[in-house]
C-alpha positions in Angstrom: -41.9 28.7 43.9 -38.1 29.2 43.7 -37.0 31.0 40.3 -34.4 28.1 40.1 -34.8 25.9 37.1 -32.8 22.7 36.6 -31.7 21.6 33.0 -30.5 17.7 32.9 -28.3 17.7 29.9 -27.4 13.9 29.2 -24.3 13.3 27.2 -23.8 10.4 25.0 -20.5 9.2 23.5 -20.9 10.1 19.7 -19.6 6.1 19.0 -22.0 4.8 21.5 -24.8 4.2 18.8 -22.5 3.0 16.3 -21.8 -1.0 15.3 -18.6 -1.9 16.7 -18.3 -4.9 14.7 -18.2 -3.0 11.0 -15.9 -4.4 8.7 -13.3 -2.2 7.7 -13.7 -2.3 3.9 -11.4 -4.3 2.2 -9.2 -3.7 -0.7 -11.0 -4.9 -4.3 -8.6 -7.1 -6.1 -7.9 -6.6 -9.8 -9.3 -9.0 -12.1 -6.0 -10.3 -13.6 -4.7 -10.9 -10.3 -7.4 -14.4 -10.8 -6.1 -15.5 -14.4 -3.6 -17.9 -15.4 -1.1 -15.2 -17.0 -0.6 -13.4 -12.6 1.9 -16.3 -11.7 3.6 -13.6 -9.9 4.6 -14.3 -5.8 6.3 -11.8 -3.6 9.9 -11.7 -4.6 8.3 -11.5 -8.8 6.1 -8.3 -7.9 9.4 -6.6 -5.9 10.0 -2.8 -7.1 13.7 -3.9 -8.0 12.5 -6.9 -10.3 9.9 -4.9 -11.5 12.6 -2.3 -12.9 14.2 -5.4 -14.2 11.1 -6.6 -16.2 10.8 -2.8 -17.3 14.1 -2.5 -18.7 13.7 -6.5 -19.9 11.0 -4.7 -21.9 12.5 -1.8 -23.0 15.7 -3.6 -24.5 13.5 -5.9 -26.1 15.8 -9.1 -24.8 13.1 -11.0 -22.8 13.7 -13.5 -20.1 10.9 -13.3 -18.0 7.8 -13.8 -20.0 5.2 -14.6 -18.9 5.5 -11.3 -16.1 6.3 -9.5 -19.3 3.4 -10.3 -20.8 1.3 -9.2 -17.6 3.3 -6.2 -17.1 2.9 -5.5 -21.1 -1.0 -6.0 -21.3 -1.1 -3.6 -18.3 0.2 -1.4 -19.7 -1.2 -0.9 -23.3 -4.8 -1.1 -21.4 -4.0 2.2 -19.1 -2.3 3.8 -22.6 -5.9 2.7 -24.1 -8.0 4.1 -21.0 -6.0 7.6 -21.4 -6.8 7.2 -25.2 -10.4 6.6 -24.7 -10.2 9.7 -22.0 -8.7 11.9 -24.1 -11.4 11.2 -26.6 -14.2 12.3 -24.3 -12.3 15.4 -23.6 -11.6 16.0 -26.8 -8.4 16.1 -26.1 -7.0 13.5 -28.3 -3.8 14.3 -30.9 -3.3 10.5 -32.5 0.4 11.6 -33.7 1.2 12.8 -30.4 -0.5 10.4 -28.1 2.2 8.2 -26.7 3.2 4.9 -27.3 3.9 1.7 -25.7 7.7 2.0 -26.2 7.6 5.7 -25.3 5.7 4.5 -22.1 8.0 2.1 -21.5 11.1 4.8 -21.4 9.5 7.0 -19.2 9.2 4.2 -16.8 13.2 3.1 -17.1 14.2 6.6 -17.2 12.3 7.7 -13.3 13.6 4.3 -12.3 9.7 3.3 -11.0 9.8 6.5 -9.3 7.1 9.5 -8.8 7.8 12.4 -10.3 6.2 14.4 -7.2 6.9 12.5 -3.8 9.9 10.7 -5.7 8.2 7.5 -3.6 8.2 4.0 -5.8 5.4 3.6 -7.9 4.4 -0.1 -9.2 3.8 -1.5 -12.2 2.5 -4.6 -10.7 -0.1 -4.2 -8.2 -2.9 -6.5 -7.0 -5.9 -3.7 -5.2 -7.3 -2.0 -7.2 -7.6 1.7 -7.1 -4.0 1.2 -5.4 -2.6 4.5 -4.3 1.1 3.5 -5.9 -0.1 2.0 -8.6 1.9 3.7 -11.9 0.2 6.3 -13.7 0.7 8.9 -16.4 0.4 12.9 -14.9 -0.6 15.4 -17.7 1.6 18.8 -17.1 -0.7 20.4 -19.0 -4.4 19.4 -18.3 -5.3 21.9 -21.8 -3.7 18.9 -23.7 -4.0 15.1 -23.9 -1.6 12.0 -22.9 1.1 13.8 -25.4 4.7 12.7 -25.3 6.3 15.3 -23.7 3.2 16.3 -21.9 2.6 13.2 -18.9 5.5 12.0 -16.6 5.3 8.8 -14.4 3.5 9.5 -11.0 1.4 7.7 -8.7 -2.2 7.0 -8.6 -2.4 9.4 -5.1 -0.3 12.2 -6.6 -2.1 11.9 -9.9 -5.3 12.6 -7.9 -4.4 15.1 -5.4 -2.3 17.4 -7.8 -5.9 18.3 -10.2 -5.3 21.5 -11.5 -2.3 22.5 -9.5 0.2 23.7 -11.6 3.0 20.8 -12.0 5.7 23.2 -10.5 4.5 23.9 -7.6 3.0 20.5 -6.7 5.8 18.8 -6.7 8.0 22.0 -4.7 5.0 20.8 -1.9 5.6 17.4 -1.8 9.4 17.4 -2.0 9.4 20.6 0.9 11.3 19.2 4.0 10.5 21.8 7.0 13.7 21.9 9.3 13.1 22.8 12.8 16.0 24.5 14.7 16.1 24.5 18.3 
């Protein structure tokens, strides 16, 4: 016998086994995207008309209502979900917790804009979970949705930042490396 041994090693393709017909998993739509009140087409839900309904709100002089009243609604449910989390937490200051109007501001005065990647962020937005979707960042995570304690950032900055200190977040996500040759 011959000290020779033979090993038959048998690669597969790691996709090989694997459905090739999967469904990529599509985007849940928000339930008021199937009421009466979301009338809205493409050129309504538009970042620059959306700035347009935001400062409609803020002046208090109306012309697009029933948006308004979407955009509104929206709006005083997410300030009501970052009451109710801020509860939990116990985290909650009611003099301090901000406002509709005060909301409203902050949203006018970024001009629909992040805070961190400076990217548009939307107040009207149909998936949801939807990564520019409008959303109030606590600087300080010790303290609740405070005025003077949340800016306007989106849903995908909100969640990546965490803990990070608010600084130095948003120094990484406005750095622009320059390459010389």
């Amino acid at each position: 016998m011959s000290d020779l041994k033979i090993i038959n090693i048998q690669f597969k393709d790691p996709n090989e086994n694997k459905n090739t017909n999967v469904n990529e998993k599509q985007s849940k739509k928000r339930a008021i995207t199937t009421t009466a009140l979301w009338k809205a087409n493409e050129k309504d839900i538009s970042v620059e008309k959306q700035q347009d309904y935001i400062k409609e709100l803020k002046t208090n002089h109306i012309q697009s209502t029933n948006i308004c009243k979407v955009i509104s609604r929206q709006i005083k449910q997410k300030i009501s979900g970052y009451r109710n989390q801020d509860i939990l937490k116990n985290k909650l200051e009611k003099e301090k917790l901000i406002s509709f109007e005060k909301t409203i501001t902050l949203l006018d005065d970024c001009k629909l804009s992040c805070y961190y990647c400076k990217e548009q962020v939307l107040v009207l937005y149909e998936n949801v979970r939807e990564p520019t979707q409008w959303s109030l960042d606590r600087l300080d995570n010790d303290f609740g949705h405070n005025v003077g304690n949340v800016v306007i950032s989106c849903l995908s900055c909100n969640l990546r930042r965490k803990t990070m200190y608010h600084e130095r977040f948003a120094f990484t996500k406005q750095l622009n490396i320059v390459k010389k040759m």
